[in-house]
C-alpha positions as CSV (number, residue, x, y, z in Angstrom):
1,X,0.0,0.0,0.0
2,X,1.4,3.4,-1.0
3,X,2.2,5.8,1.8
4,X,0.0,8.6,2.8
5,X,1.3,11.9,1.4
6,X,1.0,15.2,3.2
7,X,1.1,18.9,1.4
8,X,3.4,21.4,3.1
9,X,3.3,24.7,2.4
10,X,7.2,25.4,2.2
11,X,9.0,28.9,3.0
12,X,12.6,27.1,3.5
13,X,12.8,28.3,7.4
14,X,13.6,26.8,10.8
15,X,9.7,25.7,10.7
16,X,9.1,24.6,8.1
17,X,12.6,22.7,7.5
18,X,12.4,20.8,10.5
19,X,8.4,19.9,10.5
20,X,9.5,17.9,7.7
21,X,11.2,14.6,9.1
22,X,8.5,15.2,12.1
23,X,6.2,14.4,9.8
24,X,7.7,11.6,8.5
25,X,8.6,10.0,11.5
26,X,5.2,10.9,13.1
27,X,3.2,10.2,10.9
28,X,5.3,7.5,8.1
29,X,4.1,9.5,5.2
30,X,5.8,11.4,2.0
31,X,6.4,15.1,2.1
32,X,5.6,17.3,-0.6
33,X,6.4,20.7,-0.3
34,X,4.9,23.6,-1.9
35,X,6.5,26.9,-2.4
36,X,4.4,30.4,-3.5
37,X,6.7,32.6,-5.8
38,X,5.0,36.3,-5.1
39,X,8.0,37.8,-6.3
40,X,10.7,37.2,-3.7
41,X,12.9,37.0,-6.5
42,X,16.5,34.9,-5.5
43,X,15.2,34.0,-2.2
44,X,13.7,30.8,-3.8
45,X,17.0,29.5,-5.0
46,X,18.5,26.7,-3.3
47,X,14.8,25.9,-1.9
48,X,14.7,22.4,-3.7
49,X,17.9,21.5,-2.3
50,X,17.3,22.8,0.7
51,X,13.3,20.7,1.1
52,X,14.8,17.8,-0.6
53,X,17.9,17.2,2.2
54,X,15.7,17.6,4.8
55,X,13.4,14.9,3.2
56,X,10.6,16.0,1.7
57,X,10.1,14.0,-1.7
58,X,9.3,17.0,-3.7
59,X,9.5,20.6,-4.1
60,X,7.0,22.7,-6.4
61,X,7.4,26.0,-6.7
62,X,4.0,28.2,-7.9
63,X,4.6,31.1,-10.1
64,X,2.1,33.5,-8.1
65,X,3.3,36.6,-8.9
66,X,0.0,37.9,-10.9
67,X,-2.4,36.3,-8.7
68,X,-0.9,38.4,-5.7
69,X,-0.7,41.8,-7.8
70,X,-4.3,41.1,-9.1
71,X,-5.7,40.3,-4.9
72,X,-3.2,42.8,-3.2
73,X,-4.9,45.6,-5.9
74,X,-8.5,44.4,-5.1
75,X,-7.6,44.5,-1.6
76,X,-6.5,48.0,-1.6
77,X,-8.1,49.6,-4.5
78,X,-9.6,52.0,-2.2
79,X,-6.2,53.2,-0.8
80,X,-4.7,53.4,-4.6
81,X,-7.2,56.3,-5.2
């Protein structure tokens, strides 16, 4: 039977680097991390690496950019005026 797989949402911190094998050992599951690109430009690099070593399975990392213009100008229309 396959293993139960978990979604992490994945920043590349203390936290979220070290919930990782927790879960794992905790719970005997796979760890895929996922990783929100708003625009933080080279602070995603070495994230893969980085999720990988610590055990996680998988690393995706969404190109959000748009979507967080499009909400944070929504949100704040009123304030653009």
């Amino acid at each position: 039977m396959a293993k139960e797989k978990i979604v992490l949402a994945y920043s590349g911190g203390l936290d979220t680097s070290a919930i990782i094998p927790w879960l794992k050992e905790n719970y005997d599951c796979e760890v895929i991390c996922v990783c929100g690109d708003v625009g933080q430009g080279k602070e995603t690099d070495g994230l893969e690496e980085k999720a990988l070593k610590t055990g996680a399975s998988k690393l995706y990392i969404e190109n959000l950019v748009e979507e967080f213009i499009t909400e944070v100008k929504a949100t704040n229309s009123d304030k653009l005026k």
